[in-house]
C-alpha positions as CSV (number, residue, x, y, z in Angstrom):
1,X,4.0,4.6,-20.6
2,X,1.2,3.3,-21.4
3,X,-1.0,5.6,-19.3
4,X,-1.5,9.6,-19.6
5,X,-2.9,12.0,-17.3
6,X,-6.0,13.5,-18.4
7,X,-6.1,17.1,-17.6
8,X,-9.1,17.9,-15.1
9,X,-10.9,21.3,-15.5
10,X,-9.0,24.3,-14.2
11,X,-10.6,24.5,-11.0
12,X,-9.2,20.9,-10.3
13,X,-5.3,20.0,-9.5
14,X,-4.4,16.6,-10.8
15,X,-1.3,14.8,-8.5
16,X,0.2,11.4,-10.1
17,X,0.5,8.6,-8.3
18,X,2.2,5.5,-9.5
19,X,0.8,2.3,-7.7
20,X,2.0,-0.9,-8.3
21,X,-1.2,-2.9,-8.4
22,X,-4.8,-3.1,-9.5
23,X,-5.7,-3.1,-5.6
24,X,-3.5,-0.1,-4.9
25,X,-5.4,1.4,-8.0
26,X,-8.9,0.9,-6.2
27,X,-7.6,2.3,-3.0
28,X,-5.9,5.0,-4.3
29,X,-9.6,6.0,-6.5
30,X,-12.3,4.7,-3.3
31,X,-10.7,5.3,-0.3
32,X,-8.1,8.0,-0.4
33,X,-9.4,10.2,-2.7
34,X,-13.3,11.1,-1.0
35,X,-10.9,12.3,1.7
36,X,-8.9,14.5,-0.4
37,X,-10.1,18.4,-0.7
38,X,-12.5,19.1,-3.6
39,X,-9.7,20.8,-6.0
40,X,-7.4,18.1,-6.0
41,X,-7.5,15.3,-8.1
42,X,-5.0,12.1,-7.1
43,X,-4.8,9.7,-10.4
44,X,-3.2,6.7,-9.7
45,X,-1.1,5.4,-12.5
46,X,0.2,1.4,-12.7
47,X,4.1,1.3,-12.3
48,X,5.7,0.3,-15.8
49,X,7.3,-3.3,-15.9
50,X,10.8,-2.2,-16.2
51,X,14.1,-3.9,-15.8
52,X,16.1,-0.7,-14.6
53,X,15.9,1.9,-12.3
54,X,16.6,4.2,-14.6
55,X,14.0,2.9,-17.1
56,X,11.7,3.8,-13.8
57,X,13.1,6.8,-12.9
58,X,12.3,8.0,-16.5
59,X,8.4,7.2,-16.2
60,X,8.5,9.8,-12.8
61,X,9.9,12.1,-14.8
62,X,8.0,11.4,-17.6
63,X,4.9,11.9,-15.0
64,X,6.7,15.0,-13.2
65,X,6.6,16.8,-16.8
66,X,2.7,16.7,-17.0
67,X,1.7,16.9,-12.8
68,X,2.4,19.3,-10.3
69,X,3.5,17.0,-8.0
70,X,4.2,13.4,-8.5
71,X,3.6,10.7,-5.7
72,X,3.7,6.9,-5.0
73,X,1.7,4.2,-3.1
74,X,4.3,1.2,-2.9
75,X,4.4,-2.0,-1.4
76,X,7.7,-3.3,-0.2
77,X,7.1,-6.8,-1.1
78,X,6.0,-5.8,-4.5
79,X,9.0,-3.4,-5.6
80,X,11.4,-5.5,-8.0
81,X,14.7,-6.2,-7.5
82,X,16.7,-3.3,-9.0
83,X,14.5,-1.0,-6.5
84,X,16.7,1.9,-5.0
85,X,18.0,0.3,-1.2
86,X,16.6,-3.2,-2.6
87,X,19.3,-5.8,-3.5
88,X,19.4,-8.9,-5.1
89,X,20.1,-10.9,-2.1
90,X,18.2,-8.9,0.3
91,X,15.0,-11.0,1.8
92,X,13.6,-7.6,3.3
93,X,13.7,-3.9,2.6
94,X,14.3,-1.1,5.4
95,X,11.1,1.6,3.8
96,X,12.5,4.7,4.7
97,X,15.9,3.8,3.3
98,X,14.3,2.6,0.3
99,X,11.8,6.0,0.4
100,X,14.9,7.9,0.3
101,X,17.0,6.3,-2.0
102,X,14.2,7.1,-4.5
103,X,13.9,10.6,-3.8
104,X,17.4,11.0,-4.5
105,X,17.5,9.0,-7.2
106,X,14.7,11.2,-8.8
107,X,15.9,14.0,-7.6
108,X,13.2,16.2,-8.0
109,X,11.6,18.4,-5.3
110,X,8.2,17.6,-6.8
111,X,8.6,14.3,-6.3
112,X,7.2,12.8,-2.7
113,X,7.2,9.0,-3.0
114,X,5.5,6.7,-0.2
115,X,6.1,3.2,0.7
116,X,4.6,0.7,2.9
117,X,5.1,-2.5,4.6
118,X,2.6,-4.1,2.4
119,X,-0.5,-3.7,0.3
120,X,-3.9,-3.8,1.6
121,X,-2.3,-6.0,4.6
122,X,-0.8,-3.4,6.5
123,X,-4.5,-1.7,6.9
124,X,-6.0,-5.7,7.8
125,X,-3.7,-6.0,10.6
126,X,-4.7,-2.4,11.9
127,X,-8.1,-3.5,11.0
128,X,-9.0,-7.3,11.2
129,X,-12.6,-7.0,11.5
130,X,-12.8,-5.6,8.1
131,X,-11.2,-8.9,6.7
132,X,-12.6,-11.6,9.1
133,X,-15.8,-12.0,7.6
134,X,-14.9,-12.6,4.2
135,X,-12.4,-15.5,5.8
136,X,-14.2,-16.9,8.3
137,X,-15.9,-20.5,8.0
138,X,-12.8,-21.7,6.3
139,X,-12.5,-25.3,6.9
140,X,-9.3,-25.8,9.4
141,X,-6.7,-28.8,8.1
142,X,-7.3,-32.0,9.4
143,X,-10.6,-31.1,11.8
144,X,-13.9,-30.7,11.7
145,X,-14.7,-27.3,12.5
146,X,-14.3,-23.7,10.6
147,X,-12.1,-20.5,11.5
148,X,-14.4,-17.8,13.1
149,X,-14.4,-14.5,12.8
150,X,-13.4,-13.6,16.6
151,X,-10.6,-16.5,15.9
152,X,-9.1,-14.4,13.0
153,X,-9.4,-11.2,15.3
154,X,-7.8,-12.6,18.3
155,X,-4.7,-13.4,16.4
156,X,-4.1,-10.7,14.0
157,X,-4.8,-8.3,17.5
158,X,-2.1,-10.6,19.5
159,X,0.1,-10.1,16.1
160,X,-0.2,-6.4,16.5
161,X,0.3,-6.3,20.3
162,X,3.6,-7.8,20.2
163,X,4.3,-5.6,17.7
164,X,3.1,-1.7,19.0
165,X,1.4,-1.0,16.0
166,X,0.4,-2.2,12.4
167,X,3.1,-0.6,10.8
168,X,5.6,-2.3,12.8
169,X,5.2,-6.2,12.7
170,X,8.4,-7.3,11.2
171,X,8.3,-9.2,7.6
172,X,11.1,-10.0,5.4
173,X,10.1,-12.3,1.8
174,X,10.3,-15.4,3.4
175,X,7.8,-18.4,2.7
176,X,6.0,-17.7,5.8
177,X,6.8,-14.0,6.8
178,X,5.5,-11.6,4.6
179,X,2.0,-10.0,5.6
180,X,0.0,-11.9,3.4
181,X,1.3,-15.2,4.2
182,X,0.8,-14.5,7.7
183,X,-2.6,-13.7,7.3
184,X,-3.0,-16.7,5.1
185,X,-2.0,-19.0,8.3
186,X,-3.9,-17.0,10.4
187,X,-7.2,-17.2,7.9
188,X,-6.4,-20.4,6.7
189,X,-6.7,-19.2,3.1
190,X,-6.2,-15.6,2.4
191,X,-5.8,-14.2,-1.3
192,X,-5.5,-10.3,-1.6
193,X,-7.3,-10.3,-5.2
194,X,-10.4,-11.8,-3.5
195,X,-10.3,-11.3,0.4
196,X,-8.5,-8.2,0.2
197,X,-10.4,-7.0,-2.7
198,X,-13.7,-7.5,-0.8
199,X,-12.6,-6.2,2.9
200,X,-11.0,-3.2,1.3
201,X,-14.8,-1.5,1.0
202,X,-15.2,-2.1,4.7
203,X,-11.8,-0.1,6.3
204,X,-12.4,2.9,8.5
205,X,-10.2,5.6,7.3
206,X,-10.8,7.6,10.2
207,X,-9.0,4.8,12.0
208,X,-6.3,4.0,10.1
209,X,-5.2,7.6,10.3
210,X,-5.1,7.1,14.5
211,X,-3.3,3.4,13.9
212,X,-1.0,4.1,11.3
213,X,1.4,6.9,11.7
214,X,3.5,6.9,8.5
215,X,0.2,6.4,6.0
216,X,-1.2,9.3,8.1
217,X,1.6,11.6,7.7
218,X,1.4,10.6,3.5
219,X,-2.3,11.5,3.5
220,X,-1.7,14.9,5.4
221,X,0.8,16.1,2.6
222,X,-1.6,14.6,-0.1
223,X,-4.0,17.1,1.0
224,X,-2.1,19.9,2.3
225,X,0.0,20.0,-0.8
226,X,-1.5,23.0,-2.2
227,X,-2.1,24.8,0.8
C-alpha cells in the first residue's frame, strides 16, 4: 500500500476507511467526520489498484493490523470486476450481497464494510438543490433556452418519487442507467469531478440521515463503535 495510518494522540481512536475515489476521500474528511465524536478519528485510505480479490483482501488486513476497526465507503459502480458478488457479466450489483460477500471474504469481526448505490449521486438525488445550481443554465440541445434550477429539481424529485427513496432508484452499468448518467440527461452535462465536487460542500447531513436509511445506519455504527 501505498498509504499508512498515522497514529493520532492517545486520546484519539483512528478507524480505516478504504474509499475508492478522491471524492469519497473529501466526503469521508468534510462531511462525515465533523459529525463523528471528538475521540475518533476516520482516515480514509484510497483502494489499491488490484487485479484480485485476494490482492484486496490482503490490503484490509494489512489495514486491520494497524486500526481498531477497519471500514469502507464503496460505490457500486466503481468496484472492479473480481469484486465479491460482482461478476464478469453482471451489468448491476445487488449491495447487500456484495456487503456480505466481503465480510466473509475478510472474515474478520473488525471489519464493517459499506457500500452504496453510487458516489456522491446517491446524496444528489436525496438532495437536488445542492447540485442544481452548479448545473443550471446549461444550454439544452437543439433550443434556445438553458436548464433551470427548479427544472433539474422537478425531475430528480419525480425520479425519487417513483422510486420511495434515494437509495432505491434502480441502476445497473448501462449507457444510460447508472446515477451519474441519469443526472447527466437530467442536467444536460453533469461530471462528478466538477459538479459533484462543488455541490458536495452544500449537502445537509442532517437530511441525508432522515432520506437515506442504509448511509444512516453506516454513520450510527461509525460513531457508536466505541461506545
Amino acid at each position: 500500500m501505498n498509504e499508512r495510518l498515522v497514529l493520532a494522540p492517545d486520546t484519539t481512536t483512528t478507524v480505516a476507511c478504504s474509499v475508492d475515489s478522491l471524492l469519497a476521500r473529501l466526503f469521508v474528511e468534510t462531511k462525515i467526520q465533523p459529525l463523528l465524536p471528538d475521540h475518533i478519528r476516520l482516515q480514509p485510505i484510497m483502494r489499491g489498484q488490484f487485479e484480485t480479490v485476494q490482492d484486496w483482501v490482503d490490503e484490509m488486513h494489512a489495514l486491520l493490523a494497524l486500526s481498531p476497526v477497519v471500514t469502507t465507503f464503496y460505490s457500486a459502480t466503481m468496484l472492479p470486476p473480481w469484486f465479491p458478488a460482482r461478476g464478469h457479466s453482471s451489468d448491476t450489483i445487488d449491495i447487500e450481497r456484495a456487503t456480505a460477500a466481503a465480510t466473509a471474504y475478510v472474515d474478520h469481526p473488525r471489519f464493517m464494510p459499506y457500500i452504496q448505490s453510487a458516489e456522491m449521486e446517491t446524496f444528489f438525488l436525496a438532495q437536488p438543490e445542492a447540485l442544481a445550481p452548479y448545473c443550471a443554465g446549461q444550454e439544452l440541445v437543439n433550443e434556445e433556452t438553458t436548464i433551470t434550477e427548479e427544472d433539474i429539481i422537478s425531475e430528480i424529485s419525480v425520479l425519487t418519487t417513483l422510486s420511495g427513496e434515494p437509495e432505491l432508484v434502480a441502476w445497473n452499468m448501462g449507457h444510460d442507467t447508472t446515477h451519474a448518467q441519469r443526472l447527466d440527461v437530467i442536467c444536460h452535462g453533469y461530471v462528478a469531478s466538477v459538479h459533484g465536487l462543488l455541490a458536495l460542500n452544500h449537502l445537509d447531513m442532517a437530511r441525508l440521515k432522515r432520506t437515506c436509511p442504509r448511509f444512516n445506519l453506516w454513520l450510527l455504527f461509525l460513531q457508536d463503535m466505541f461506545d
